[in-house]
N, C-alpha and C positions, 0 to 999 in steps of 0.2 A: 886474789889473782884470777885470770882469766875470767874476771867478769867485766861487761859493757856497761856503760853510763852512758847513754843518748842525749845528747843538746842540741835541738833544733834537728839539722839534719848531719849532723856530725857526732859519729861513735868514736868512745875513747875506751881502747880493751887496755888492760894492766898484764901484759903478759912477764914479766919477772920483778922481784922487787930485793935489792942487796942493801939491807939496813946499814953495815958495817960498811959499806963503801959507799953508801948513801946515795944510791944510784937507781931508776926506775925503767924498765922497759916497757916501752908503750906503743899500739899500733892505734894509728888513725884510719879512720873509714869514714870518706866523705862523699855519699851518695856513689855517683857514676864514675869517681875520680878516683886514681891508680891509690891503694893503701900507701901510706906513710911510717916508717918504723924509726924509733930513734930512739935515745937513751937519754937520761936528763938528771940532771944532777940539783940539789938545792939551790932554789932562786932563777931557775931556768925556764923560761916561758916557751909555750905552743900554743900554734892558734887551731882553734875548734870550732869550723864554721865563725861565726861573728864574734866571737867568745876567745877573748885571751886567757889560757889557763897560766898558773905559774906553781909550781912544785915547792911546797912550804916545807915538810918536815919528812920526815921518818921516825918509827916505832917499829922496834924489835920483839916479838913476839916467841912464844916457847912453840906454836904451833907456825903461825905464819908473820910474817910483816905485813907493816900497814904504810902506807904512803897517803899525806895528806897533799893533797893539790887544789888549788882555792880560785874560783875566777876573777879577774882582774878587771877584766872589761866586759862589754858587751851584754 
């Protein structure tokens, strides 16, 4: 959590992630353009710059979760 993955010119931050309700909080930062904040559930897609991301899975951890999100397009 709270860390960035940069794609071109579009950051994807993981700000929470609820294994048990399988749910992911995410903010988008693209460039000059106002943040993005939304919650995404499995099979739920966002777009990242040119890049369609879609939210695969969830792993529950004894320390932290883990959210896989895989790019689709772009």
């Amino acid at each position: 959590m709270h860390e960035n993955y940069t794609m071109e010119n579009c950051t994807l931050q993981v700000e929470d992630i609820d294994s048990q309700a399988a749910k992911v909080w995410v903010l988008i930062l693209a460039g000059r353009e106002p943040s993005l904040s939304m919650v995404l559930g499995i099979n739920d897609t966002l777009s990242c710059g040119k890049r369609t991301l879609m939210v695969m899975r969830f792993y529950a951890g004894e320390i932290a979760d883990i959210v896989c999100i895989k790019s689709i397009s772009g």
